[in-house]
C-alpha positions as CSV (number, residue, x, y, z in Angstrom):
1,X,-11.5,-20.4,11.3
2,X,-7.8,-21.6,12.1
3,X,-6.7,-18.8,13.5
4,X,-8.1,-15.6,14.8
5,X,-5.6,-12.1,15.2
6,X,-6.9,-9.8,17.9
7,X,-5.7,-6.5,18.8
8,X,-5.4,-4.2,21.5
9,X,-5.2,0.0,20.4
10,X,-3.8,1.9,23.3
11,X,0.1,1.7,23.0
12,X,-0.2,-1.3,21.4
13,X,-1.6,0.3,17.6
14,X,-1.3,4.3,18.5
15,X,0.5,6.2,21.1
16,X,-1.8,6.9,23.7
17,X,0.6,8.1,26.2
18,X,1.5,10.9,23.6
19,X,-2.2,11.5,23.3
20,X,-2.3,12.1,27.1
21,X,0.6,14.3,26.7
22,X,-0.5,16.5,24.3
23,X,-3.9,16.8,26.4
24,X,-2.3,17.4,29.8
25,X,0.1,20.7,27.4
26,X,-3.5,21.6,26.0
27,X,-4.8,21.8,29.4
28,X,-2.0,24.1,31.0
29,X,-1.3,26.2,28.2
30,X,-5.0,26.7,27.4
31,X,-6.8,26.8,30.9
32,X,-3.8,26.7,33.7
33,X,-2.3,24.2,35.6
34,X,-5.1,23.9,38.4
35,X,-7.5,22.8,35.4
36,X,-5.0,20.4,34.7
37,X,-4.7,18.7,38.1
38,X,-8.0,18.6,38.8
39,X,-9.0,17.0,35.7
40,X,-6.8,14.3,36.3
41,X,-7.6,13.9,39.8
42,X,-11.4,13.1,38.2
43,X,-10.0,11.0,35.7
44,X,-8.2,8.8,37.7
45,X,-10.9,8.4,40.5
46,X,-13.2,7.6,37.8
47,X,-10.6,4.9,36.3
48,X,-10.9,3.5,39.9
49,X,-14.5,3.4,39.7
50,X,-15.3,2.4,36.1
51,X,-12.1,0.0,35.5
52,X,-11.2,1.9,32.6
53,X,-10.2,5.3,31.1
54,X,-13.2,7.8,30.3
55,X,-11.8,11.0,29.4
56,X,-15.3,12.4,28.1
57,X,-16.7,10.9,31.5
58,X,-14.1,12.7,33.7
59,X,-14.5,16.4,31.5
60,X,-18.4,15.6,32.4
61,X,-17.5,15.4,36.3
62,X,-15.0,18.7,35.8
63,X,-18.3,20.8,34.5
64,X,-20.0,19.5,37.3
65,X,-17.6,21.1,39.6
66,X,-17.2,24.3,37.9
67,X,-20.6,24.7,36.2
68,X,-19.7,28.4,35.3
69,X,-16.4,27.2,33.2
70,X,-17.6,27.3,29.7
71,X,-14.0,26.4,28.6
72,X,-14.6,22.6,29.3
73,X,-16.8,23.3,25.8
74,X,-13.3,23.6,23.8
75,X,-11.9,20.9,25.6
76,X,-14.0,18.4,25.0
77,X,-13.7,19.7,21.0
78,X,-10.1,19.2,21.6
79,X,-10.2,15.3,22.3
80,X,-12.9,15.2,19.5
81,X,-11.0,16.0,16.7
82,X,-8.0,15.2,18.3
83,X,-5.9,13.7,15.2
84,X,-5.4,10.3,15.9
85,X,-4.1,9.2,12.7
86,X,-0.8,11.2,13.9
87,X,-0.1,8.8,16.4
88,X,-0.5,5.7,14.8
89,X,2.6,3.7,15.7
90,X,5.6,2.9,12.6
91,X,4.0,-0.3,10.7
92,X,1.1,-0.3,12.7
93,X,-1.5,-0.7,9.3
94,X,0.8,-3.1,8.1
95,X,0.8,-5.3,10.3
96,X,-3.0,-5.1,10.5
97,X,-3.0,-5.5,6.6
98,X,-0.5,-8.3,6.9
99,X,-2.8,-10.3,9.2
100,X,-6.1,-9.7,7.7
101,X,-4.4,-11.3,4.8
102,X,-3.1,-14.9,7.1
103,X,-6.9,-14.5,9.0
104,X,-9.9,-12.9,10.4
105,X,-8.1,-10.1,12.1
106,X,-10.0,-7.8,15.2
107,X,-9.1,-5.4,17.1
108,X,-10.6,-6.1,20.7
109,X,-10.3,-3.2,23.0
110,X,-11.4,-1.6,26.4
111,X,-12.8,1.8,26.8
112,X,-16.1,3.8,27.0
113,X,-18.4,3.7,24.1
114,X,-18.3,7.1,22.9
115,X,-14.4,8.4,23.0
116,X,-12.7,4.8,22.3
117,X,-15.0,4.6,19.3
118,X,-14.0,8.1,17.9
119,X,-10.4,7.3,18.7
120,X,-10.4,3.9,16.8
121,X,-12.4,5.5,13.4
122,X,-10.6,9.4,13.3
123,X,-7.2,7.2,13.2
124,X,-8.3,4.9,10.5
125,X,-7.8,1.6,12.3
126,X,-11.6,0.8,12.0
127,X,-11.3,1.5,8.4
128,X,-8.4,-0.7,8.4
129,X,-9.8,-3.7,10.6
130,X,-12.9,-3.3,8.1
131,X,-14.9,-2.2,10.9
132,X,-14.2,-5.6,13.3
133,X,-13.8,-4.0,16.7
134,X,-14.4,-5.1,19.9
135,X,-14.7,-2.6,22.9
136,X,-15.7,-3.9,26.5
137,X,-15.2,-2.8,29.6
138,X,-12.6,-5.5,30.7
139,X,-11.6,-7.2,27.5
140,X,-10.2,-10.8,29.0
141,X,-13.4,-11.0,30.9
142,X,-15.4,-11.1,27.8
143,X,-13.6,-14.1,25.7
144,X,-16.9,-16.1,25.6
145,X,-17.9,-13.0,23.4
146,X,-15.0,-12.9,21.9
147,X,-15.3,-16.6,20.9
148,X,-18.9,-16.8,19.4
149,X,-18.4,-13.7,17.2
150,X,-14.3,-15.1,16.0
151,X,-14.8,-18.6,16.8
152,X,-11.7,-20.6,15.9
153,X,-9.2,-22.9,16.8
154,X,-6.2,-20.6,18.0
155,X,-6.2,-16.8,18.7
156,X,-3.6,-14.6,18.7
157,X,-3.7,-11.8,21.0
158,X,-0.9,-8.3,20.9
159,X,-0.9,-6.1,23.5
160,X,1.2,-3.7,25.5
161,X,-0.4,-5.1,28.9
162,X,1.3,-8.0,30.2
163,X,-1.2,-8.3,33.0
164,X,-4.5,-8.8,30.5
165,X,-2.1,-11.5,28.5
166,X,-1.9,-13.3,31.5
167,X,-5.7,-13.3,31.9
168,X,-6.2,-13.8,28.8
169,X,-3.7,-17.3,28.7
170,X,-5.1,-18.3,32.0
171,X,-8.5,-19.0,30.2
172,X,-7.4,-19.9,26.7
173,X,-4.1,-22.0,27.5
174,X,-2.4,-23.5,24.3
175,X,-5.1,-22.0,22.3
176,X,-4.0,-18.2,22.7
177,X,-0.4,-17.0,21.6
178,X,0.5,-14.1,23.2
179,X,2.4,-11.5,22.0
180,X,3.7,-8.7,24.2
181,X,4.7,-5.2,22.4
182,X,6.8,-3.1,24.7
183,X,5.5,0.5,24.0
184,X,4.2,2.5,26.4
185,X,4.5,3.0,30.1
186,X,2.4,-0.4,31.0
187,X,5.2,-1.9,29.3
188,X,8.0,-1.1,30.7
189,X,6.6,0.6,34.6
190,X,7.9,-2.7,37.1
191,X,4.8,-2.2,39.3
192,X,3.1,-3.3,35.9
193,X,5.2,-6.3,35.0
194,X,6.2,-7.1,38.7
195,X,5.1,-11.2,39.5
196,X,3.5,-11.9,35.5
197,X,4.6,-14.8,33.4
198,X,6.2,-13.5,30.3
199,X,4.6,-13.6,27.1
200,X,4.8,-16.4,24.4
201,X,6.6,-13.5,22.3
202,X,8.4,-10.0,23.2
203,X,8.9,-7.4,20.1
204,X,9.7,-4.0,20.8
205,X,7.6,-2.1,18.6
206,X,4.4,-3.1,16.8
207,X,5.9,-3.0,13.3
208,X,7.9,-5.9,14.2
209,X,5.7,-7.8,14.1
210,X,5.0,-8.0,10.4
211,X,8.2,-10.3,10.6
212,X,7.0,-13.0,13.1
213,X,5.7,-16.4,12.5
214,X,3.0,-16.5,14.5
């Protein structure tokens, strides 16, 4: 292949941080702040350990705690029929659809491998990517993978995290455009862009880039 497009999903394809929004509301509303604050103290102690987000992981932990809550039941229903498809970005299919149609197109993602699944098939974009997805643990550790299932002259890589472009570059070089979309909080939070080289290409929204020449 001459060119392979990958793909990140969390605020890069769909709005996660409005996910997380809509979770941490569910949580007060439903259950009370102190179910709220706890659950994210798990969660992010378990981001810590794991090196990525497990939402199902960290609910798991909560029962643990408080094995006499049967609420945690409706929460975890809550994040599994969460839907997705509402937060898919502006232009975010079309630019998948106006890739797939230049190249093999992937989306290559980190997460758990129960929750980022479900995420990445109730919002369509597995149906979209014709079910080429890529989940690790830590994505740019993983481009060996990444090369003997896409192998190809030049990749393409768009994500909202300038930190796993540079990762990503520092073992591909020439061979990997970057393109950095700045939506979400990892794009625009200075303790996340702070020291980083910038990408090959900025857009501010995903849809944008339907228009680039890349």
């Amino acid at each position: 292949m001459a060119t392979v497009f990958l793909l990140d999903v969390d605020n890069t394809l769909l709005d996660n941080d409005a996910v997380i929004a809509d979770l941490r509301r569910h949580l007060v509303e439903a259950f009370g702040p102190e179910c709220d604050q706890r659950y994210w103290e798990i969660f992010e102690e378990l981001r810590i350990e794991l090196g990525y987000a497990d939402y199902l992981g960290a609910l798991q932990r909560y029962r643990i705690e408080h094995p006499r809550e049967t609420h945690v039941l409706r929460i975890s229903l809550f994040l599994l029929h969460y839907p997705f498809a509402t937060r898919l970005y502006p232009g975010a299919v079309d630019v998948i659809r106006a890739l797939r149609a230049r190249g093999a197109t992937a989306i290559l993602s980190d997460g758990d491998v129960v929750f980022q699944p479900r995420k990445i098939e109730r919002s369509g974009l597995w149906e979209a990517v014709a079910g080429e997805v890529l989940i690790y643990i830590h994505k740019e550790q993983m481009l060996d993978e990444v090369e003997r299932r896409y192998p190809a002259a030049r990749y393409v890589m768009i994500d909202d995290k300038l930190r796993i472009l540079n990762a990503m570059k520092a073992v591909w070089g020439r061979r990997l455009t970057t393109v950095f979309v700045r939506q979400g909080h990892y794009a625009h939070e200075p303790q996340h862009l702070a020291g980083l080289a910038p990408a090959d290409v900025t857009v501010d929204a995903i849809g944008d880039v339907v228009n680039l020449r890349i």
